[in-house]
FIKOL-327004 format. One record per residue (C-alpha): residue in one letter; residue number from 1; x, y, z. Coordinates in nm, 3 decimals, padded with zeros to 5 digits. Example, Ala and Ser with C-alpha at 12.3 -4.5 7.8 and 13.67 -1.06 7.14 Angstrom:
BEGIN
REC  A  1  01.230  -00.450  00.780;
REC  S  2  01.367  -00.106  00.714;
***
This chain:
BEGIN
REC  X  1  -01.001  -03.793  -00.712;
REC  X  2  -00.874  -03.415  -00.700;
REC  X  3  -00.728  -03.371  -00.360;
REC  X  4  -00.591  -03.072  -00.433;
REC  X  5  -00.948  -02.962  -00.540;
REC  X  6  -01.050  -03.100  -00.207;
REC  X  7  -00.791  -02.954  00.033;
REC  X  8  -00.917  -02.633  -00.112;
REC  X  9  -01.287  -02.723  00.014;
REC  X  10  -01.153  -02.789  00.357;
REC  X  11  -00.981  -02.483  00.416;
REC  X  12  -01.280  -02.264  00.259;
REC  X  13  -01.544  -02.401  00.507;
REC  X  14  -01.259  -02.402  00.822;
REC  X  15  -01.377  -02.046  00.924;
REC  X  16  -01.653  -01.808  00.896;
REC  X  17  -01.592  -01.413  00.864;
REC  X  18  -01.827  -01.171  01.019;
REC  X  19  -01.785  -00.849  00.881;
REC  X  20  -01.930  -00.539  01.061;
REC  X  21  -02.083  -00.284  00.864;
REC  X  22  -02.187  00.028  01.114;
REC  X  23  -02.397  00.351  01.096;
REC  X  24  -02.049  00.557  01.091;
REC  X  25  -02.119  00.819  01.351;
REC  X  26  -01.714  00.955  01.277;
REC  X  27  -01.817  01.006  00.935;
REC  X  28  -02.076  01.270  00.947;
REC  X  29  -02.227  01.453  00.790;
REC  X  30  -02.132  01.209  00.475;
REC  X  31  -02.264  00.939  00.618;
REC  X  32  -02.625  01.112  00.697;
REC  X  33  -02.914  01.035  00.536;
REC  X  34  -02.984  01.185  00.154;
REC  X  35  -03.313  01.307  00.151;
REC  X  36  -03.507  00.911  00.185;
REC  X  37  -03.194  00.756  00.062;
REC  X  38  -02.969  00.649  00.308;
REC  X  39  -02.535  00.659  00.316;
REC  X  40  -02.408  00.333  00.422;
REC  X  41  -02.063  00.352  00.525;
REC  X  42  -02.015  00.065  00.409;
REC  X  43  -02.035  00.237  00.044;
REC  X  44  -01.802  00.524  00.112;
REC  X  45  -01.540  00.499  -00.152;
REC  X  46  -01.200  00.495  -00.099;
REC  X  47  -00.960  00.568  -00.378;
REC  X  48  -01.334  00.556  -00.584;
REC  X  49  -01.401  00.248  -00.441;
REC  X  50  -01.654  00.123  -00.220;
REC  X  51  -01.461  00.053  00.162;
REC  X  52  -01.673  -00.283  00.176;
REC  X  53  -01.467  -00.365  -00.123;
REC  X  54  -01.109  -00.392  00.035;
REC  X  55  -01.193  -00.649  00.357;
REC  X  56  -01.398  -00.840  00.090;
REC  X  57  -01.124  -00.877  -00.134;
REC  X  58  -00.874  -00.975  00.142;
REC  X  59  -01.113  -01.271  00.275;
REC  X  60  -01.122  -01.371  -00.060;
REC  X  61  -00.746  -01.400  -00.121;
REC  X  62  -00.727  -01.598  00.200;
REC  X  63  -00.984  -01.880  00.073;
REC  X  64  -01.270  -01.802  00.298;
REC  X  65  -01.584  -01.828  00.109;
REC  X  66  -01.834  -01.820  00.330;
REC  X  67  -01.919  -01.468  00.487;
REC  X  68  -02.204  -01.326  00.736;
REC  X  69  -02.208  -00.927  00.684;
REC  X  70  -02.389  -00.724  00.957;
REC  X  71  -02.529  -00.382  00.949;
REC  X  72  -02.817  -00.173  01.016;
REC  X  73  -03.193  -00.284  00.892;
REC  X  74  -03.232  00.053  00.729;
REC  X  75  -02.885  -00.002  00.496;
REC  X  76  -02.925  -00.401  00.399;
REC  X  77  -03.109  -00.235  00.077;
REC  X  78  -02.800  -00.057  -00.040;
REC  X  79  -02.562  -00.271  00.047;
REC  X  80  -02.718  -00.603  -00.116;
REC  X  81  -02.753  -00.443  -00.407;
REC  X  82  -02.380  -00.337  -00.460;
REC  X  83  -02.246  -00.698  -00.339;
REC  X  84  -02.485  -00.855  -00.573;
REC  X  85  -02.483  -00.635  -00.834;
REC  X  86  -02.253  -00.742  -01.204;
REC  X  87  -02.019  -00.406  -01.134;
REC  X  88  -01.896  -00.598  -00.763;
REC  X  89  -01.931  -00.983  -00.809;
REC  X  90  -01.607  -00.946  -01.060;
REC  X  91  -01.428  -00.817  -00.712;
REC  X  92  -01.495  -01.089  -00.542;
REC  X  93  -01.664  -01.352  -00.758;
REC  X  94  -01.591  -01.694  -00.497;
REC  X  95  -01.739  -01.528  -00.192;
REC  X  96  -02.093  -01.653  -00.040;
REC  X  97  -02.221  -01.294  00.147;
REC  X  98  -02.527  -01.315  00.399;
REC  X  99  -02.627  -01.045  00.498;
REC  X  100  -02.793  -01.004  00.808;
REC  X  101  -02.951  -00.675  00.998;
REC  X  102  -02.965  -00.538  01.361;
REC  X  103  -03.180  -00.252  01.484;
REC  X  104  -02.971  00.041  01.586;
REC  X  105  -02.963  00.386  01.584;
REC  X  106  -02.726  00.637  01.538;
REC  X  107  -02.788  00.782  01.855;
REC  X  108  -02.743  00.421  02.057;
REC  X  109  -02.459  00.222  01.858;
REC  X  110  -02.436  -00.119  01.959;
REC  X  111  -02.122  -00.269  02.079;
REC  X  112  -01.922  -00.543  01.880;
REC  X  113  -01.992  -00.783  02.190;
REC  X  114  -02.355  -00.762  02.176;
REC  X  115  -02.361  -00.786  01.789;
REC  X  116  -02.178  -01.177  01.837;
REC  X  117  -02.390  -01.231  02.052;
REC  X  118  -02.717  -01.199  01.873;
REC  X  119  -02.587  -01.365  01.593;
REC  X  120  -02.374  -01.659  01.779;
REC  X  121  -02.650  -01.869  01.655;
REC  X  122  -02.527  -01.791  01.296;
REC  X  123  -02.158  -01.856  01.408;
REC  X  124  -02.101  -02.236  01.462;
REC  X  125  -01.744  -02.270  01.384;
REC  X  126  -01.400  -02.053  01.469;
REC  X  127  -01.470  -01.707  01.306;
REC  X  128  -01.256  -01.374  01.218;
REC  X  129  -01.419  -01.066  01.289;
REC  X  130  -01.311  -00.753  01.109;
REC  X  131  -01.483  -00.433  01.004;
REC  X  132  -01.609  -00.285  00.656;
REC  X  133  -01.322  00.034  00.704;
REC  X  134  -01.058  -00.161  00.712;
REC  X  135  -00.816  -00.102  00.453;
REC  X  136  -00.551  -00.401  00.495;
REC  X  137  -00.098  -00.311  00.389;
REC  X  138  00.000  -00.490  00.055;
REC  X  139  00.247  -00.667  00.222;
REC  X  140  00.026  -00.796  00.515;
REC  X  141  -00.229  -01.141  00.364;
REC  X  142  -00.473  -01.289  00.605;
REC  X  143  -00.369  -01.618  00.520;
REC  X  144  -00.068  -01.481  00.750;
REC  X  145  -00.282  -01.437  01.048;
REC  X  146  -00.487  -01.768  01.018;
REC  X  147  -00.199  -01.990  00.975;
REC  X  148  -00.090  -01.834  01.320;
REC  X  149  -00.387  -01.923  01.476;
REC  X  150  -00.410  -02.248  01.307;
REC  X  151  -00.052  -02.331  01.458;
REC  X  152  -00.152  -02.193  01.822;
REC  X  153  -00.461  -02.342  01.812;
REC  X  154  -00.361  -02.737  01.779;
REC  X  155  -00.053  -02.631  01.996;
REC  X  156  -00.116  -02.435  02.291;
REC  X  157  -00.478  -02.362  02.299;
REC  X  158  -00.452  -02.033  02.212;
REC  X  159  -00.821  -01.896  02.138;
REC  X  160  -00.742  -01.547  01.932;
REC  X  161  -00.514  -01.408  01.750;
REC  X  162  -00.537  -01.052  01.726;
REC  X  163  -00.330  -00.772  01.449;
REC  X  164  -00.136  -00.466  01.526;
REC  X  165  -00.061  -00.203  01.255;
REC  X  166  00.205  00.077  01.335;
REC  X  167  00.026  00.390  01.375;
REC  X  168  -00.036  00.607  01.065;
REC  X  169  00.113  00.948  01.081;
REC  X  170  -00.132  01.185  00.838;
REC  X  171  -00.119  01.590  00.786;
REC  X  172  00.077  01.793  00.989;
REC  X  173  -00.110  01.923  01.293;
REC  X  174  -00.364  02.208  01.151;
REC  X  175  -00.355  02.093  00.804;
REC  X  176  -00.724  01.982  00.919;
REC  X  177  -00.984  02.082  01.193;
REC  X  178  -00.917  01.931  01.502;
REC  X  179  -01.286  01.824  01.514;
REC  X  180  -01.208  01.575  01.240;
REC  X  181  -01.057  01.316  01.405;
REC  X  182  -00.691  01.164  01.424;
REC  X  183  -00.550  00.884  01.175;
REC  X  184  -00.512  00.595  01.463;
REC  X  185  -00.605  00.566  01.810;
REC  X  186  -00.312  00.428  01.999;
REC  X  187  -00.283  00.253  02.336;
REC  X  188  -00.024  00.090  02.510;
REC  X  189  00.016  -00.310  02.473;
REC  X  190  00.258  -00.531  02.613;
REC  X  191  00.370  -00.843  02.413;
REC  X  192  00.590  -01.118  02.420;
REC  X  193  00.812  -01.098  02.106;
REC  X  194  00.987  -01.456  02.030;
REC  X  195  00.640  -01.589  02.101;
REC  X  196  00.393  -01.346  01.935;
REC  X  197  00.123  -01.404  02.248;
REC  X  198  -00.048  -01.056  02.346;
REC  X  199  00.006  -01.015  02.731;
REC  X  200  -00.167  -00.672  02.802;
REC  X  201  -00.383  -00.408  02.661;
REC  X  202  -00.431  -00.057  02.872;
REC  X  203  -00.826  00.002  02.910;
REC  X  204  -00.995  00.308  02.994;
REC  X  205  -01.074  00.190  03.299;
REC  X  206  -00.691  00.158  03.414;
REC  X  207  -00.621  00.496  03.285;
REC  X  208  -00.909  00.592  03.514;
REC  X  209  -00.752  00.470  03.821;
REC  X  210  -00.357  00.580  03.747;
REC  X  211  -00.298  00.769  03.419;
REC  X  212  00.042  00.810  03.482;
REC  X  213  00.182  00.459  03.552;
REC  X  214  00.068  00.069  03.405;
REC  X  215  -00.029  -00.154  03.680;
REC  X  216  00.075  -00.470  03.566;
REC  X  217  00.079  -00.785  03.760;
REC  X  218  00.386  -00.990  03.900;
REC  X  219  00.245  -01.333  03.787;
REC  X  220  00.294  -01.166  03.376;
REC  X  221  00.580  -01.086  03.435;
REC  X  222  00.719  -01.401  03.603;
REC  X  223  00.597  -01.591  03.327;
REC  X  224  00.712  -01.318  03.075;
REC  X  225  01.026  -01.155  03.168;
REC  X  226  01.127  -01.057  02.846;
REC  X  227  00.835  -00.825  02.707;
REC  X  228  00.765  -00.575  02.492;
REC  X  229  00.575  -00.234  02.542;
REC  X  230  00.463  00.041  02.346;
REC  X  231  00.217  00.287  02.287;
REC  X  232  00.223  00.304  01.920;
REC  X  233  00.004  00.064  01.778;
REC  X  234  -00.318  00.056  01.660;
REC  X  235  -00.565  -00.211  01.702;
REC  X  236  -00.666  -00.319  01.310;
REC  X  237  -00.999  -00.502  01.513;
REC  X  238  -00.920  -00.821  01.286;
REC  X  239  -00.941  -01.082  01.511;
REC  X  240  -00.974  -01.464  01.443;
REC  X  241  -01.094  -01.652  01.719;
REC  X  242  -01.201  -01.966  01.832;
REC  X  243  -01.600  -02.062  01.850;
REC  X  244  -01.605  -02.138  02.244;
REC  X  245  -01.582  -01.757  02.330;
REC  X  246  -01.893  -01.699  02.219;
REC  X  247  -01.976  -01.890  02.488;
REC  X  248  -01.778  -01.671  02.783;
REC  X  249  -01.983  -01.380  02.585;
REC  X  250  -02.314  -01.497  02.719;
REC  X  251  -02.201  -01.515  03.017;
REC  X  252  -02.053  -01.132  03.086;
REC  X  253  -02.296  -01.010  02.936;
REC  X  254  -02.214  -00.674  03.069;
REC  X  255  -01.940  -00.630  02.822;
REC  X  256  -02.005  -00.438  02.520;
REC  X  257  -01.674  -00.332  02.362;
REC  X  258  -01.482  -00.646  02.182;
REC  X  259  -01.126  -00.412  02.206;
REC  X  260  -01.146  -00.203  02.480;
REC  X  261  -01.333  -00.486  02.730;
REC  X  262  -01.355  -00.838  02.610;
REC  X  263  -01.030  -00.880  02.490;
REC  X  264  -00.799  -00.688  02.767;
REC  X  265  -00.991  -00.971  03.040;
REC  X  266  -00.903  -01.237  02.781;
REC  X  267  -00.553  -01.104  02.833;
REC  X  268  -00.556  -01.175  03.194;
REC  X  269  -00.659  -01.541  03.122;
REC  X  270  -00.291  -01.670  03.049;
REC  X  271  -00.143  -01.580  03.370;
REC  X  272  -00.456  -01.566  03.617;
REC  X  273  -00.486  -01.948  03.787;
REC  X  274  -00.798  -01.921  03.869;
REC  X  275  -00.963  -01.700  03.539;
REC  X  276  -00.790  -02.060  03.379;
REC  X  277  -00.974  -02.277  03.630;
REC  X  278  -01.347  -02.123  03.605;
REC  X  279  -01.299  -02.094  03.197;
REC  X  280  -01.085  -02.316  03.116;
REC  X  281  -01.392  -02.597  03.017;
REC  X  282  -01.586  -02.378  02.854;
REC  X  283  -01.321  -02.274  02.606;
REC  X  284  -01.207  -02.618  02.554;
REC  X  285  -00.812  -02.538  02.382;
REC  X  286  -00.717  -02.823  02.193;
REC  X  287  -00.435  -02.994  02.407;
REC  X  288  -00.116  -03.087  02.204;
REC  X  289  00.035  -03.442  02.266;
REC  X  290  00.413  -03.497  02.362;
REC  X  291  00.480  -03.605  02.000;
REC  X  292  00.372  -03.312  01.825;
REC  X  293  00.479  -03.055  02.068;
REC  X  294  00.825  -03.247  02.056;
REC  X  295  00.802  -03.171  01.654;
REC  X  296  00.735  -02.849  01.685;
REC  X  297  00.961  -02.764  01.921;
REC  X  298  01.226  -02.848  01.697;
REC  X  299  01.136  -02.709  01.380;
REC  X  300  01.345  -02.459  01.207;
REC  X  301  00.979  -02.266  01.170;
REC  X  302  00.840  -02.251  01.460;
REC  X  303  00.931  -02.067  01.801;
REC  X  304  00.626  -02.121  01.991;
REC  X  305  00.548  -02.040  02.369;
REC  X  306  00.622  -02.403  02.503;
REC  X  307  00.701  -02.406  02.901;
REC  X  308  01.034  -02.595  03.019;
REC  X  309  00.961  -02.975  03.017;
REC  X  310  00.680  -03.115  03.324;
REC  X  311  00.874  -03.227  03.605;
REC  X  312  00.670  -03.537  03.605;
REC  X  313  00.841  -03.621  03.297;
REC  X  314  01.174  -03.591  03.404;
REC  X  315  01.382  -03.903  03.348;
REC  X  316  01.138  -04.071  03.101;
REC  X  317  01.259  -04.154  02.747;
REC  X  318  00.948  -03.956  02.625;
REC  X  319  00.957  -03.607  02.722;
REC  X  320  00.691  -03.427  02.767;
REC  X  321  00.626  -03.063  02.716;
REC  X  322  00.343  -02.835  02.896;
REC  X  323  00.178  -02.607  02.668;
REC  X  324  00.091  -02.257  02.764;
REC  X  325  -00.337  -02.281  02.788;
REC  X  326  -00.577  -02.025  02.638;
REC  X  327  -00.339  -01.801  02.455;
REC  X  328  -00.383  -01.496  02.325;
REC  X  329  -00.162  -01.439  01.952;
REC  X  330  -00.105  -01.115  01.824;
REC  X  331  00.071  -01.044  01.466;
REC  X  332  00.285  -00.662  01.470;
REC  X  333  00.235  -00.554  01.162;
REC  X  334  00.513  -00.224  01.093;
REC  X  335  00.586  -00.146  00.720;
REC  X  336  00.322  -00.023  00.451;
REC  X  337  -00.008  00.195  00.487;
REC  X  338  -00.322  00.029  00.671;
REC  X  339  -00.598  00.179  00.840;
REC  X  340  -00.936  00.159  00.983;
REC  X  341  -01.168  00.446  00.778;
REC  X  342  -01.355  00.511  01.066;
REC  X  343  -01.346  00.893  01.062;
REC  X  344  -01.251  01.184  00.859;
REC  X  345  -00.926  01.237  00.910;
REC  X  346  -00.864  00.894  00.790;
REC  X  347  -01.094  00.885  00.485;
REC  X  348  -00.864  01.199  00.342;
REC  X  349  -00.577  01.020  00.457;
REC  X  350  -00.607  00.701  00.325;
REC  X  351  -00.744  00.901  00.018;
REC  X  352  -00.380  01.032  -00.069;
REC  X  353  -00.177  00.772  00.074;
REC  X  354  -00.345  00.584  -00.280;
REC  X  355  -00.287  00.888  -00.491;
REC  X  356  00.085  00.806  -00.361;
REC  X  357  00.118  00.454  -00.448;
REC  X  358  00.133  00.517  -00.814;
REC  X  359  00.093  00.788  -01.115;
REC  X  360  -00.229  00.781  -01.230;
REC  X  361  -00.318  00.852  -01.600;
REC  X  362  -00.609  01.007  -01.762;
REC  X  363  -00.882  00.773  -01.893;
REC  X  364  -00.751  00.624  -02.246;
REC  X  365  -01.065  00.513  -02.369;
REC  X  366  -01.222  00.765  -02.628;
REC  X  367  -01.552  00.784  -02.441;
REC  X  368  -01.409  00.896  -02.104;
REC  X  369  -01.147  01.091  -02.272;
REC  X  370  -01.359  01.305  -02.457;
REC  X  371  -01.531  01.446  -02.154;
REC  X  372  -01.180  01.577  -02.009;
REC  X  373  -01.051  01.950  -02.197;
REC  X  374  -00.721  01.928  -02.369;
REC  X  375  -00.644  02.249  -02.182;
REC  X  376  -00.731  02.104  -01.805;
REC  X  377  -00.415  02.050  -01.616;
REC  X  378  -00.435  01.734  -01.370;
REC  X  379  -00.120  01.646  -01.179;
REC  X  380  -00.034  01.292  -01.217;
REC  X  381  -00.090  01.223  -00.792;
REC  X  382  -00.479  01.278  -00.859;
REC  X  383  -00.749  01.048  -00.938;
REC  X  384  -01.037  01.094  -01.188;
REC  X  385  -01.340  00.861  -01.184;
REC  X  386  -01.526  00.737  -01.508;
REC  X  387  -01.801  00.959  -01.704;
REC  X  388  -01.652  01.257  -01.557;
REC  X  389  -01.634  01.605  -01.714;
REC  X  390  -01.367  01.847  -01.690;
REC  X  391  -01.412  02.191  -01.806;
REC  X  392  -01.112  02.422  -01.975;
REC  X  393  -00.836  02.527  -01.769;
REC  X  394  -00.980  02.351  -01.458;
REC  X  395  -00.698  02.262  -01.229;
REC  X  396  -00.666  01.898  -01.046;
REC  X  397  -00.399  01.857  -00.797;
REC  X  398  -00.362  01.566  -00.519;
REC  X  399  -00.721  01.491  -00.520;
REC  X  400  -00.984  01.254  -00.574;
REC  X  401  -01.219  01.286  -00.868;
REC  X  402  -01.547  01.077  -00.845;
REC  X  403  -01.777  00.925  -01.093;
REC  X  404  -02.006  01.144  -01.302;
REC  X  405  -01.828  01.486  -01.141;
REC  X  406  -01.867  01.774  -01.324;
REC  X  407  -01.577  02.063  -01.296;
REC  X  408  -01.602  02.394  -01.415;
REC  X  409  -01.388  02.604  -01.634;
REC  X  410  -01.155  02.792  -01.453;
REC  X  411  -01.214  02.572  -01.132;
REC  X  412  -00.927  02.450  -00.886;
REC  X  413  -00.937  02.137  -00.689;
REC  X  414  -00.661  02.068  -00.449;
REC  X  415  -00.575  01.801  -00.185;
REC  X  416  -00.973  01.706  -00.147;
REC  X  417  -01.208  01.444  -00.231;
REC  X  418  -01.498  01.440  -00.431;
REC  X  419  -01.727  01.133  -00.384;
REC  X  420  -01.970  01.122  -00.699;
REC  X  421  -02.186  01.306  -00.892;
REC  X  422  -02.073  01.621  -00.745;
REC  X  423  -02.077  01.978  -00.996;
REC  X  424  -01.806  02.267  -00.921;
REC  X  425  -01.929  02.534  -01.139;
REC  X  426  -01.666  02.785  -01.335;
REC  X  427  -01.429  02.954  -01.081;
REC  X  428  -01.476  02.762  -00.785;
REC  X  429  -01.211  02.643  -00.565;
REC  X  430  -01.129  02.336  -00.311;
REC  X  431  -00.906  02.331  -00.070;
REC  X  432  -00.807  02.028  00.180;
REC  X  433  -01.219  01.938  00.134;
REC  X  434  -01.458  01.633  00.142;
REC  X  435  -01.768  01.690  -00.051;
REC  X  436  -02.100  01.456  -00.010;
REC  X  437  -02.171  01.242  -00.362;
REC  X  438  -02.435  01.561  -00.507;
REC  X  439  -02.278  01.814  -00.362;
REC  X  440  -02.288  02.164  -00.625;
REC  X  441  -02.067  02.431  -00.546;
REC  X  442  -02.139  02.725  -00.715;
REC  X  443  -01.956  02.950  -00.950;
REC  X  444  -01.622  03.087  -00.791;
REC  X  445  -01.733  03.006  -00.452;
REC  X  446  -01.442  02.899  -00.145;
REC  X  447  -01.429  02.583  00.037;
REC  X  448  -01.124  02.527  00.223;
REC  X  449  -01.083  02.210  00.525;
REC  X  450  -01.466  02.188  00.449;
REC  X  451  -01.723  01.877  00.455;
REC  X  452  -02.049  01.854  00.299;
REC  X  453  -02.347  01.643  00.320;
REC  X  454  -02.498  01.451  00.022;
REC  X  455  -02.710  01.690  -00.162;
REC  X  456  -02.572  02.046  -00.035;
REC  X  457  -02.577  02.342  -00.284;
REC  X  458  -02.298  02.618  -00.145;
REC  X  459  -02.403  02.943  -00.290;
REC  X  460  -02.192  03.135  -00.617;
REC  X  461  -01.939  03.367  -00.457;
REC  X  462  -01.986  03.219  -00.091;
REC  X  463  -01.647  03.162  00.111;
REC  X  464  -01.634  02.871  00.369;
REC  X  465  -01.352  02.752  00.612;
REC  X  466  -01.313  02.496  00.855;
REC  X  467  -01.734  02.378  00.814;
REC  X  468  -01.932  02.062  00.810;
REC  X  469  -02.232  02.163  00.591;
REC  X  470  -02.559  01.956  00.669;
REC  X  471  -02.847  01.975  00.484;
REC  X  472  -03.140  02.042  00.697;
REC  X  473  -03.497  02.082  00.613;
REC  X  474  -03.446  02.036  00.240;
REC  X  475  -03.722  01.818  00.063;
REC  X  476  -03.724  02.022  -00.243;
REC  X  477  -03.439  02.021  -00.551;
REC  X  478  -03.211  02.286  -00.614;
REC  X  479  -03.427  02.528  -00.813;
REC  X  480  -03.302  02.622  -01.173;
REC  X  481  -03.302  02.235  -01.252;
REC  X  482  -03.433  02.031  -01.545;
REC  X  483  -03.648  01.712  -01.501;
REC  X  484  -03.322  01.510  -01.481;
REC  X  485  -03.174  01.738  -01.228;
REC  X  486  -02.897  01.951  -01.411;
REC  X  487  -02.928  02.290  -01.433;
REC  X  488  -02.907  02.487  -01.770;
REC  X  489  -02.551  02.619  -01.656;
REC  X  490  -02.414  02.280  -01.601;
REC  X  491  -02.519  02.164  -01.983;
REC  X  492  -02.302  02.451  -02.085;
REC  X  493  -02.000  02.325  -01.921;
***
């Protein structure tokens, strides 16, 4: 017998992941419909790669194999057939994905609360939840977080463990509009260090009733003298947590935010006597006996949140200790880039922070090669994708390139990102821009700090600042176009 091989089995079928895949309402107008054909976020790329991509990958490396992907009925279409499809499975090759839809609309998102709730049925064992934008550190695995939760589960009860990333700091204020968004919402948290157990997170609601000041309760800090605060963290919304709140769900069912409702009343849990009473059976924590509390207290490894001994043990040649009940864990997370993609400012963001990591070279194979002029000059911090064409003395600095992009002669491209099949005709110039997959700029037109929606044509000689560009009441093709859509002044590029 292979234990090995079945230790591995184990572990695969120990948790479920549910991965939330959203409409993307931060992400307009790329994230708006193309003509019939919609935009999942989900399929945004990120350093020319599909966001879905990254938390796949990182489940993967952490040996869950079984995962439950939600998202809108209208995107299921588009998003099966890139997880299924032969270009993806190499990605993530172990991974079992079922995906499952909700009716929503753009105009009435659904909360992360009701979504585990509708599907609880599906969810019959401990589960992480995280969402499709998240792009995870390279020096932060999820086999990190579990094993914290694994250890504070068979401990001390503890029934999630949530992750913390140190906020992102992206352009300089009025390198882009305002309107775009910020790279990390931050709110204050209070947490106990030597223990990693997350003691308070600051809601809307208390910044309703004192803005100025945290109201936070004696019995926390009795039980928590030595905490720590601070306001700049950002929630990753990983979370892995235990099957029984699922349970509590169903009954508040007026909460619809996971972060900014469900989890700061979990908080209030560990020190509240009589939150612990009324829940306490439904969640069920896993109690720890004297022996292997006793171990863990003194392993060189561990530093867990066990209470002094229980007075009703005192004097006995077995000592017992008392384990703190329904825990909440939290893992600080403070070197490397991470980042939830969940609006502009961090697409572009996380777009360069990639271009950073490492030089990038010009594709070597002679196919891919051959579409790129010897007299182009691309800076070494830029990206270009595959089956891309760039015309003579086209300029390519800090950007993003997509797939099947055409660029002009003479055209400059600076600090933006193209998503694919996108045409910049001779002349034209980018500046600090985001531009819809289809989008054709025409010859020696402007865009600088601009957005576009899939599909938009900007006009030859047009200049355009600070814009999101929607295409509205277009059903036709750009005129001047051949049966395959490319215009006789693109074939001469």
């Amino acid at each position: 017998m292979d234990f090995e091989e079945s230790s591995t089995k184990l572990v695969s079928h120990e948790f479920l992941a549910v991965v939330l895949a959203g409409f993307g309402n931060e992400l307009v107008p790329l994230t708006n419909d193309h003509g019939d054909e919609p935009c999942p976020k989900a399929l945004l790329p990120v350093a020319n790669r599909p966001m879905i991509d990254f938390p796949l990958t990182w489940l993967e490396q952490s040996g869950i194999t079984e995962v439950l992907l939600i998202c809108p009925t209208t995107h299921r279409s588009s998003i099966s057939h890139h997880i299924h499809s032969d270009t993806s499975s190499s990605s993530y090759p172990s991974l079992h994905v079922d995906v499952q839809t909700y009716e929503e609309s753009p105009d009435e998102p659904i909360g992360t609360c009701a979504v585990l709730k509708h599907f609880s049925s599906r969810i019959q064992r401990d589960f992480v939840v995280l969402p499709c934008d998240f792009v995870p550190p390279e020096g932060l695995s999820l086999t990190s977080i579990l094993n914290k939760y694994r250890i504070e589960s068979n401990l001390d009860g503890a029934i999630v463990t949530s992750c913390w990333l140190l906020k992102v700091h992206g352009p300089d204020r009025g390198a882009i509009p305002g309107e775009w968004g910020s790279t990390g919402s931050c709110v204050p948290i209070i947490w106990d260090k030597k223990s990693g157990t997350l003691l308070h997170i600051d809601t809307p609601d208390d910044r309703d009733r004192n803005s100025n000041e945290l109201e936070i309760r004696m019995s926390l800090l009795s039980r928590y003298p030595v905490a720590s605060l601070s306001s700049q963290y950002t929630d990753s919304h990983v979370y892995v947590c235990k099957r029984s709140i699922l349970d509590i769900l169903h009954q508040k069912s007026t909460f619809d935010s996971f972060r900014e409702e469900f989890l700061p009343w979990l908080c209030k849990i560990q020190y509240q006597k009589t939150k612990q009473e009324k829940y306490g059976r439904v969640l069920r924590p896993i109690q720890a006996n004297a022996t292997h509390a006793l171990a863990l207290r003194h392993s060189t490894l561990f530093s867990g949140p066990l209470l002094p001994q229980d007075p009703s043990s005192r004097g006995s040649s077995s000592p017992s200790f008392k384990p703190v009940l329904l825990r909440i864990g939290i893992v600080v997370h403070d070197t490397g880039f991470a980042g939830r993609v969940n609006n502009i400012a961090t697409l572009l963001e996380v777009n360069r922070q990639f271009l950073t990591r490492a030089n990038y070279t010009l594709p070597t194979d002679p196919e891919n090669r051959a579409l790129i002029d010897a007299k182009s000059q691309i800076s070494s911090d830029s990206m270009i994708g595959s089956s891309t064409k760039i015309g003579e003395r086209a300029t390519i600095k800090r950007s993003v390139i997509g797939r099947h992009c055409v660029i002009g002669k003479m055209a400059r491209v600076v600090g933006s990102v193209l998503l694919d099949h996108c045409v910049i005709l001779d002349g034209a110039k980018l500046e600090g821009c985001i531009l819809g997959r289809n989008t054709r700029v025409g010859a020696k037109a402007e865009l600088v700090r601009s957005l576009t929606q899939a599909g938009y044509e900007v006009d030859a000689g047009a200049t355009i600042r600070n814009e999101k560009l929607e295409v509205s009441d277009w059903t036709a093709g750009p005129q001047g176009t051949d049966s395959d859509g490319v215009s006789q002044e693109d074939e001469g590029l």
